[in-house]
Backbone bond lengths (Angstrom), bond angles and torsions (degrees), N, CA, C in turn:
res aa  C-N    CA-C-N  psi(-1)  N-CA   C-N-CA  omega(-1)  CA-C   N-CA-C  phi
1 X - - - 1.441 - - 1.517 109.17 -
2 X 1.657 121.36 149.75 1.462 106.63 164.39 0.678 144.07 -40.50
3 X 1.473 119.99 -43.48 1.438 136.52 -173.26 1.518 106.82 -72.85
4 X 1.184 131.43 -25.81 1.494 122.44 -172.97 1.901 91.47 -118.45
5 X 0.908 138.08 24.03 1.722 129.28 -166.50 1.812 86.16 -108.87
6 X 1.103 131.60 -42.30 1.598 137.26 169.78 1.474 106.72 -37.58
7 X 1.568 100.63 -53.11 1.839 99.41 -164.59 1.719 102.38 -88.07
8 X 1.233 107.15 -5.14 1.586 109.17 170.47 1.386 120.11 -65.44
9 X 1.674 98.40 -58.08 1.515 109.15 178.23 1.204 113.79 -63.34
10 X 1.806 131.12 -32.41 1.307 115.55 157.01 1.316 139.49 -49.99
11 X 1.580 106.24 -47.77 1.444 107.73 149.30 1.670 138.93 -41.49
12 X 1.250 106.93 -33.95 1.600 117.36 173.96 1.444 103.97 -70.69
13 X 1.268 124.86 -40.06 1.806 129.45 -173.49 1.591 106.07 -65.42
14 X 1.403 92.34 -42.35 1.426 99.08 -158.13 1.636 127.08 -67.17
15 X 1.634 85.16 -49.14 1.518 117.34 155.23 1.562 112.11 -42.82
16 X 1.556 109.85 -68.20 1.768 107.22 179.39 1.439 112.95 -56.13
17 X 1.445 103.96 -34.56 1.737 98.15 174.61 1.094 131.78 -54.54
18 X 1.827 99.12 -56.54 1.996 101.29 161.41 1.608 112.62 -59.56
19 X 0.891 130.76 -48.63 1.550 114.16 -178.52 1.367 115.74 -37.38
20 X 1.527 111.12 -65.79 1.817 104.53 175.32 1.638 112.46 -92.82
21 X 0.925 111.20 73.08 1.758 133.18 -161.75 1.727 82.61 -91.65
22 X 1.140 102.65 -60.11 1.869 102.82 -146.45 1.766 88.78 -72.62
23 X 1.303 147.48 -38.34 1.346 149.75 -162.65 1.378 104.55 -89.13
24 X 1.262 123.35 -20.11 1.650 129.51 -178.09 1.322 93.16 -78.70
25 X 1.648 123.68 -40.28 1.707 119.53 -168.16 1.288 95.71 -66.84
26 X 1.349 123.05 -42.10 1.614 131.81 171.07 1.638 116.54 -26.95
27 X 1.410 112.01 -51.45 1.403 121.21 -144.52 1.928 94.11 -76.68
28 X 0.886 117.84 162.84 1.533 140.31 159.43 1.867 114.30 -90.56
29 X 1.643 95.03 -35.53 1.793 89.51 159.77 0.914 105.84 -167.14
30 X 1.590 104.69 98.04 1.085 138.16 -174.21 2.380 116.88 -56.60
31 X 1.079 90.77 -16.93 1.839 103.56 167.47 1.521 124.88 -86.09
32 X 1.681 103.92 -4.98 1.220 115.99 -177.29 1.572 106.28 -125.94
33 X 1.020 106.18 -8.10 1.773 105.04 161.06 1.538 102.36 -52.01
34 X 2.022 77.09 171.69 2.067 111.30 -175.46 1.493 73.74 -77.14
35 X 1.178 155.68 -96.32 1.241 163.04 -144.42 1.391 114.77 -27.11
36 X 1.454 120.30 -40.75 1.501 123.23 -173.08 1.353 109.81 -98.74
37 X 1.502 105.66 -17.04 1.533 104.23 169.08 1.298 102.44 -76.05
38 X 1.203 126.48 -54.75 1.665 107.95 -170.70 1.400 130.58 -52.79
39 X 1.144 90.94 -39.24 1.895 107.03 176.23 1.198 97.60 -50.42
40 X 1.370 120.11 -55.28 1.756 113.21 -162.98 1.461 109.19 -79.49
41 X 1.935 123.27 -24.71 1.150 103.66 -177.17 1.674 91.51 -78.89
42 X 1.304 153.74 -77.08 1.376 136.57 167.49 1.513 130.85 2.49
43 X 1.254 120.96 -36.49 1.658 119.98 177.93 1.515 96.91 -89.80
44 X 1.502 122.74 -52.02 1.405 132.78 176.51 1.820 114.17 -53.59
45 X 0.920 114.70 -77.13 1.667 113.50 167.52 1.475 129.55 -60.61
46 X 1.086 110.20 -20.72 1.840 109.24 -170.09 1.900 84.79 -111.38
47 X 1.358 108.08 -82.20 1.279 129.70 -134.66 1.848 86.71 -57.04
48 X 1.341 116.02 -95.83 1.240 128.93 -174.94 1.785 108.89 -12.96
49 X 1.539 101.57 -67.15 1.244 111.08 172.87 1.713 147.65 -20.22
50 X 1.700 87.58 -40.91 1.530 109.32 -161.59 1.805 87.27 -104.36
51 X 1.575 126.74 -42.09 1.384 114.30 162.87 1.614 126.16 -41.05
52 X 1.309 104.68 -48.91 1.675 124.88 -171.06 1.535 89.13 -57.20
53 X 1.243 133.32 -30.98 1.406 126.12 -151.09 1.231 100.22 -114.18
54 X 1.045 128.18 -4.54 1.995 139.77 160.16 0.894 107.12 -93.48
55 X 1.954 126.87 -26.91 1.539 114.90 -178.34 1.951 99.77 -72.35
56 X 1.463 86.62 -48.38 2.129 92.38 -175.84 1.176 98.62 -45.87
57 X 1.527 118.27 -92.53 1.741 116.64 -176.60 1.182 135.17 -25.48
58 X 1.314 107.05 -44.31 2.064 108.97 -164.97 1.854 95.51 -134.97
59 X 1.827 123.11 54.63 0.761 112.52 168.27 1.812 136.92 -39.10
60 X 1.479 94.87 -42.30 1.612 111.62 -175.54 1.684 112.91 -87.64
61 X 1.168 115.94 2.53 1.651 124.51 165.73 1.694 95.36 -94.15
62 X 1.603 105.09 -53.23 2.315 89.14 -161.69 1.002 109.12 -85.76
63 X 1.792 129.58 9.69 1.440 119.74 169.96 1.699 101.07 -105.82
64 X 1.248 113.22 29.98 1.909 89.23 -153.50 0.914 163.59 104.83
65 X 1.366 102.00 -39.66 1.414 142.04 -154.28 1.418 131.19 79.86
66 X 1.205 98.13 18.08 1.890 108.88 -178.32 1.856 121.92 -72.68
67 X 1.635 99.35 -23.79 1.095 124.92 -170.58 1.628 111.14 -109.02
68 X 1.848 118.67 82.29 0.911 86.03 173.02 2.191 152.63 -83.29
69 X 1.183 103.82 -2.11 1.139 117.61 160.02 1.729 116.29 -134.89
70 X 1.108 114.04 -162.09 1.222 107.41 -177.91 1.478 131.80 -87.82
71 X 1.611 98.55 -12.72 1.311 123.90 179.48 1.444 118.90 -77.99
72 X 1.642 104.81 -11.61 1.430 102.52 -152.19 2.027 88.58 -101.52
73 X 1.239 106.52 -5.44 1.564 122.37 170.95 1.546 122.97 -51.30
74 X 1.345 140.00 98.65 1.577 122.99 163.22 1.391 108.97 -47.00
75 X 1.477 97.52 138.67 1.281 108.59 178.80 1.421 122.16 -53.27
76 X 1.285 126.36 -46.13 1.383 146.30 160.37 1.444 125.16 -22.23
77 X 1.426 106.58 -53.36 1.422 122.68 175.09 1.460 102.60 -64.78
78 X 1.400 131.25 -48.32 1.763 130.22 -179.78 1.301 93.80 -56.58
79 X 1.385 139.08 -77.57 1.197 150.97 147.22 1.760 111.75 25.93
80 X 1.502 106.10 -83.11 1.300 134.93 -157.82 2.026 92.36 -67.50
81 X 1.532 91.65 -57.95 1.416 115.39 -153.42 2.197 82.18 -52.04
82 X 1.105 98.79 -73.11 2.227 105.91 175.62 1.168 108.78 -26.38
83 X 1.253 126.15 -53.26 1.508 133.11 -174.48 1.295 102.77 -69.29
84 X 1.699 135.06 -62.36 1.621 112.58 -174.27 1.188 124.74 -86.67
85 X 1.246 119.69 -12.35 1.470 110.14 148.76 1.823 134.58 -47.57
86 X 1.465 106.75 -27.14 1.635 120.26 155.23 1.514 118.63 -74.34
87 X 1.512 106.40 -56.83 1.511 103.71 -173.80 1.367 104.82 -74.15
């Protein structure tokens, strides 16, 4: 659902972050590591992706039911919702 797909993708970062925890202390820049690229291509290609495609299909299940089709959606919220699921 939207409302909980935000604290997911944090969980996915967070998780990959502690995993390479001890090699990130390693790095000199740590935003340009193999490590931070993957995370982001993973939230960006998989994660975000497969939400966007539960928000289209089953609008009135991932909002709640507040949304009954997809049309009835501000654009903004699809928008917003794509973007923090990456960041």
């Amino acid at each position: 659902m939207v409302q909980v797909d935000v604290f997911w993708a944090y969980g996915f970062g967070a998780s990959l972050a502690v995993a390479a925890g001890s090699r990130l202390l390693k790095e000199k820049k740590p935003l340009e590591s193999r490590f931070f690229v993957v995370t982001l291509l993973f939230l960006a290609l998989i994660w975000a992706p497969t939400g966007m495609l539960l928000l289209m299909r089953h609008p009135s299940w991932e909002t709640m039911q507040v949304a009954a089709d997809f049309r009835s959606m501000n654009e903004f919220l699809v928008l917003g919702f794509g973007i923090t699921n990456v960041t």
